[in-house]
C-alpha positions as CSV (number, residue, x, y, z in Angstrom):
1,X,50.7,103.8,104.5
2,X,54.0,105.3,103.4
3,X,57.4,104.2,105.0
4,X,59.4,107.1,106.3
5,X,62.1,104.8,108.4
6,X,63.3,101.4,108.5
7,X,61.7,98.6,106.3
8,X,58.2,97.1,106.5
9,X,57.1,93.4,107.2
10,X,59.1,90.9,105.1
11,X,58.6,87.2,105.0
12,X,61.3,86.3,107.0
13,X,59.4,87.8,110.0
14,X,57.3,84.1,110.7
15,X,56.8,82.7,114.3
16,X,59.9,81.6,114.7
17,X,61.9,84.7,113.8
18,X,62.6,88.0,116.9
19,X,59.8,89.5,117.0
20,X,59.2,93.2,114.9
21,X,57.3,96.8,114.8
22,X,56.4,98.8,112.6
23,X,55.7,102.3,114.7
24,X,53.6,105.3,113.7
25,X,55.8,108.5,112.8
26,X,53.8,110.5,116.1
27,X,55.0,107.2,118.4
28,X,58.6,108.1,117.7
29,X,58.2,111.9,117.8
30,X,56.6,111.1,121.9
31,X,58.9,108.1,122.7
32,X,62.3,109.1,121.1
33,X,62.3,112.7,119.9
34,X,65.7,113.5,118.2
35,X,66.8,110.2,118.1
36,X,66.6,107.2,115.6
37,X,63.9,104.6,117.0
38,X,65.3,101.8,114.7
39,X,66.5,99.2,116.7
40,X,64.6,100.3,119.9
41,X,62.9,97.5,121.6
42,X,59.0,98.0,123.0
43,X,56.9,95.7,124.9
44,X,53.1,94.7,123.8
45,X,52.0,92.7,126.3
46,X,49.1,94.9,127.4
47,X,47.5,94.0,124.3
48,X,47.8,90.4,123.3
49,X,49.5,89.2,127.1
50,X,52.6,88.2,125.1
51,X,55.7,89.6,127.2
52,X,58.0,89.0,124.4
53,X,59.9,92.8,123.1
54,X,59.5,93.8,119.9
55,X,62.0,95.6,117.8
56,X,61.1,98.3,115.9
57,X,61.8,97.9,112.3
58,X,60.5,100.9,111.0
59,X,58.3,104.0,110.9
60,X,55.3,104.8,109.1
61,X,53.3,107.8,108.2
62,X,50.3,108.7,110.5
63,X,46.8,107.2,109.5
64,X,43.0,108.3,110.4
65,X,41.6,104.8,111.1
66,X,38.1,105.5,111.4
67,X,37.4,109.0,109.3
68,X,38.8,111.9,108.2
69,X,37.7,113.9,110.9
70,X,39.3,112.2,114.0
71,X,42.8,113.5,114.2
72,X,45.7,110.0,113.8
73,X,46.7,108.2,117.1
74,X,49.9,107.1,117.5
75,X,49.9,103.3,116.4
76,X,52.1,100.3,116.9
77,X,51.6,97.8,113.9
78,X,53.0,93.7,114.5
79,X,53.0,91.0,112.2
80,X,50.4,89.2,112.7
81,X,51.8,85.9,111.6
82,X,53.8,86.5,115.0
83,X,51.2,88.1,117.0
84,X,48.3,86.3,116.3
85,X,44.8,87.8,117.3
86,X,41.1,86.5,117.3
87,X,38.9,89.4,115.5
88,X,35.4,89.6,114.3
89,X,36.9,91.4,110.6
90,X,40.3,91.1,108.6
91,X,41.0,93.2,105.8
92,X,43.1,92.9,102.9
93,X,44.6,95.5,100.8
94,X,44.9,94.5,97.0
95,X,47.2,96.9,94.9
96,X,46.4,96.3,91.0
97,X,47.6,98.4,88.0
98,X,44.0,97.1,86.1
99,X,40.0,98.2,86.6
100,X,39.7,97.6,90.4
101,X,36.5,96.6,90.0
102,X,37.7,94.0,87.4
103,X,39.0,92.1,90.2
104,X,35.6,91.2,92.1
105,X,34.8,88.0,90.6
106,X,38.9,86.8,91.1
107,X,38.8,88.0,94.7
108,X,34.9,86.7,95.7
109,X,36.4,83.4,93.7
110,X,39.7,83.0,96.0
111,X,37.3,83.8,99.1
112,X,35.0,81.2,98.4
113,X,37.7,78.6,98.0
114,X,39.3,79.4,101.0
115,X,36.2,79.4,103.1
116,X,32.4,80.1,101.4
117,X,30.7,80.8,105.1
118,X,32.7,83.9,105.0
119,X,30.5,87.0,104.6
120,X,32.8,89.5,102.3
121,X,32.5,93.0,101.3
122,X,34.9,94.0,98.3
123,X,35.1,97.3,97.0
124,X,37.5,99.8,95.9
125,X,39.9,102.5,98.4
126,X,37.3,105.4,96.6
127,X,34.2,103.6,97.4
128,X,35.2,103.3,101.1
129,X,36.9,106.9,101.5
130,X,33.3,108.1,99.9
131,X,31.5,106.1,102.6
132,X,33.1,107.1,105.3
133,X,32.1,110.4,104.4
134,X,28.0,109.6,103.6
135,X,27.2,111.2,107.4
136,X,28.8,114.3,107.0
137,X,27.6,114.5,103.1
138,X,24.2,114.5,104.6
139,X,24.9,117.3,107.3
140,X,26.8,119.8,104.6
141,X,24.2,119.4,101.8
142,X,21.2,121.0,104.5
143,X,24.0,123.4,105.5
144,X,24.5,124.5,102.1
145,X,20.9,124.4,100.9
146,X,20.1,126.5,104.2
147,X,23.2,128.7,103.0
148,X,22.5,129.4,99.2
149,X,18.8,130.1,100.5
150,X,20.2,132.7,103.0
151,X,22.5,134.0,100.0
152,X,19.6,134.4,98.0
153,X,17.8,136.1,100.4
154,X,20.5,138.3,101.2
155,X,20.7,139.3,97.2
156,X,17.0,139.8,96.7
157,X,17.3,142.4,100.3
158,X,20.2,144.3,99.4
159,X,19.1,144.7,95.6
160,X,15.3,145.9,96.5
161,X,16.7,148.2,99.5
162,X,19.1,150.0,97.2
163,X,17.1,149.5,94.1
164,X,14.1,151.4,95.7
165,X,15.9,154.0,97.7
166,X,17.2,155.0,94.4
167,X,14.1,155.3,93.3
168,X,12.7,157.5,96.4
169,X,15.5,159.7,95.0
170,X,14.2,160.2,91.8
171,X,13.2,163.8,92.1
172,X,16.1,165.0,94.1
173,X,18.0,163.4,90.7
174,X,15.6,165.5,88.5
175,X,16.3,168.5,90.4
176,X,19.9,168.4,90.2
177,X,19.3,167.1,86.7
178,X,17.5,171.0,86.0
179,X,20.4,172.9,87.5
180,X,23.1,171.2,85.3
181,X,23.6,168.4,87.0
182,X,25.4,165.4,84.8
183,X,24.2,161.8,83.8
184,X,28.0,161.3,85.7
185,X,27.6,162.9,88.5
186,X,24.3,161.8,89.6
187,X,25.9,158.3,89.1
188,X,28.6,158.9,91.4
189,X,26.4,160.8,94.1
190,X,23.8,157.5,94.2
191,X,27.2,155.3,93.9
192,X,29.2,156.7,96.8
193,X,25.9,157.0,99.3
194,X,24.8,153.2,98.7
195,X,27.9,151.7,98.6
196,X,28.6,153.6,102.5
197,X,25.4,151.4,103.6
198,X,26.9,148.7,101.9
199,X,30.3,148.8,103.6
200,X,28.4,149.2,106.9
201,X,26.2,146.1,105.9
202,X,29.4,143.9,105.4
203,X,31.0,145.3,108.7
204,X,27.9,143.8,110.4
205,X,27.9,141.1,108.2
206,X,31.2,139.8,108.7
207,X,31.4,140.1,112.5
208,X,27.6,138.3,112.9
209,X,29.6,135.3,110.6
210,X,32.8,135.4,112.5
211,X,30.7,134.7,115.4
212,X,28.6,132.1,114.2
213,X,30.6,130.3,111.8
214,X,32.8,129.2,114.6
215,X,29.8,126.8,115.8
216,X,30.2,125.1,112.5
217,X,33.8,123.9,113.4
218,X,33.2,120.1,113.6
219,X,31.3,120.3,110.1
220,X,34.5,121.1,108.6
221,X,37.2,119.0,107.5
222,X,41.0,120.7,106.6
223,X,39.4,124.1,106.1
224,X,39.3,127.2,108.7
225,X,35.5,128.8,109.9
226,X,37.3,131.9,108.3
227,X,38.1,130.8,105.5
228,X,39.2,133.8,104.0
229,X,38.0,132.7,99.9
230,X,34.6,131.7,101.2
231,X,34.5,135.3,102.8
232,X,35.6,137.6,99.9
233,X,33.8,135.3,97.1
234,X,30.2,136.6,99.4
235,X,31.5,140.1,99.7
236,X,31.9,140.3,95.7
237,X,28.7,138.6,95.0
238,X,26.8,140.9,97.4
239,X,28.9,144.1,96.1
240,X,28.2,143.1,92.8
241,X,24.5,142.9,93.3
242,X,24.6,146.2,95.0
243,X,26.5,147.9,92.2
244,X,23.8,146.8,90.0
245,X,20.7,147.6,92.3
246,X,22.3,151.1,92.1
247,X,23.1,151.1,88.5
248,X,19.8,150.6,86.9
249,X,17.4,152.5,88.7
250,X,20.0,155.5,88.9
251,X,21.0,155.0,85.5
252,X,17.2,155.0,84.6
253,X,16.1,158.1,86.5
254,X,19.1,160.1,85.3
255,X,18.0,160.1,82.0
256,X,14.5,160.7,82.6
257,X,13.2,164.5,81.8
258,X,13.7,166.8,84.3
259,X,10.2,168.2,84.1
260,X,8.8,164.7,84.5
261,X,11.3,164.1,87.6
262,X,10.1,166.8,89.0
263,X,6.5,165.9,89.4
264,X,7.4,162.3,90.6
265,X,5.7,161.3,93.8
C-alpha cells in the first residue's frame, strides 16, 4: 500500500503512546478536501467502543480488499498493538528480495513455534491476486469459447455468401469478359458490389454489439464494452475474409474462357 502523506506505523506507536491513523487517500478527498489531513484527529469508537481520538499520521493509496472488481472504500487503518481486535484470520505480509516460495519451510517453521494448532495458508502476492480471480477465469473462458465459435461462424457465413454469389456471377463475368472486358475491371466490379454488403453487414453488426455488449459490463475488469481495439481487430478479420471470398472465385472466373462462361449454369 503506497504512502502518499504523512509516515506509516513505527514502533514507537505501542499502548502507551497517543493513539494514530493511517487514512485512505478517498477518506481525505470526503473529510478534508483541499486541506492537509495530517494532524487531524478522528474518532473510532464505533468500531472497537474505544472513545479515545486518533491522529491521523498519514495517507495511503486506495486498496480493493476483496477483488479487483469492487471499486476501493475509503479505509481507516490503526495499529493494532493499540487497537486490539479479536478476529477469526490475521495476515502477514513478508517482503523478501529471494524465491518467495523459498521461504515456506522458514515461515511454516516460525508458525509452528509460535503456536502449531494454528491452521496456516502461505503463498505468494501472485498466487492470491490469481485466485481471486479463478471465478471470473471460469465465466470469460465460456464467454470466449462461445465468442471465437461465433467468430468462426461469422467467417465461414460471410466467405460462402460472397464466395458463391461470385460464383452465381460467373456468366455475367464471361459476358463482359467477350466484349473486352479486363481481368481488372471485373475484379474491381465484384470488389466494390461485395464490399457495399459488407459495409452494410458491419453497420448492422456493430450496432447489434453495441447493444449487447453492454450486458457484459460486470464481466469486465478496466476495459470499456466498446472497446474500440476489440472492435476494429473483428472488422479487419471479417474484411479480410471477405476480400478473399471475393478474390478467389472472381479471380478464378475471370480467367476462365469466355465461351465456357458463357454456357455456365
Amino acid at each position: 500500500i503506497p504512502l502518499l502523506k504523512g509516515r506509516m506505523f513505527a514502533e514507537s506507536d505501542g499502548p502507551d503512546a497517543p493513539h494514530v491513523a493511517l487514512i485512505s487517500e478517498s477518506v481525505a478527498r470526503q473529510k478534508w478536501p483541499n486541506e492537509d489531513p495530517i494532524g487531524r484527529t478522528i474518532e473510532f469508537g464505533n468500531m472497537d467502543a474505544d472513545l479515545r481520538l486518533l491522529t491521523i499520521v498519514g495517507v495511503v493509496g486506495e486498496v480493493r480488499k476483496h477483488s479487483l472488481e469492487g471499486a476501493p472504500h475509503p479505509t481507516v487503518y490503526v495499529n493494532y498493538r493499540q487497537r486490539s481486535r479479536s478476529a477469526d484470520e490475521f495476515d502477514v505480509v513478508l517482503r523478501t528480495n529471494s524465491d518467495p516460495e523459498a521461504m515456506f519451510p522458514v515461515i511454516r517453521r516460525v508458525l509452528t513455534q509460535l503456536d502449531a494448532t494454528v491452521p496456516a495458508k502461505i503463498g505468494t502476492l501472485n498466487q492470491t491476486f490469481s485466485a481471486s480471480l479463478n471465478n471470473r477465469r471460469f465465466n470469460l473462458l465460456l464467454v470466449g469459447v462461445f465468442a471465437l465459435t461465433a467468430l468462426l461462424l461469422a467467417m465461414a457465413g460471410v466467405f460462402g455468401v460472397l464466395a458463391y454469389s461470385v460464383v452465381q456471377r460467373t456468366q455475367e463475368i464471361g459476358v463482359r469478359m467477350a466484349l473486352g472486358a479486363r481481368t481488372l475491371h471485373v475484379m474491381r466490379l465484384v470488389f466494390g458490389q461485395s464490399l457495399g454488403m459488407l459495409l452494410i453487414g458491419i453497420v448492422v453488426g456493430l450496432v447489434g454489439a453495441f447493444a449487447l455488449t453492454r450486458l457484459m459490463r460486470t464481466l469486465l475488469f478496466e476495459i470499456t464494452a466498446t472497446d474500440p481495439l476489440t472492435y476494429i481487430s473483428v472488422i479487419g478479420l471479417l474484411t479480410f475474409v471477405a476480400l478473399l471470398a471475393c478474390y478467389i472465385p472472381a479471380r478464378r472466373a475471370a480467367k476462365v474462357d469466355p465461351l465456357i462462361a458463357l454456357r455456365y449454369e
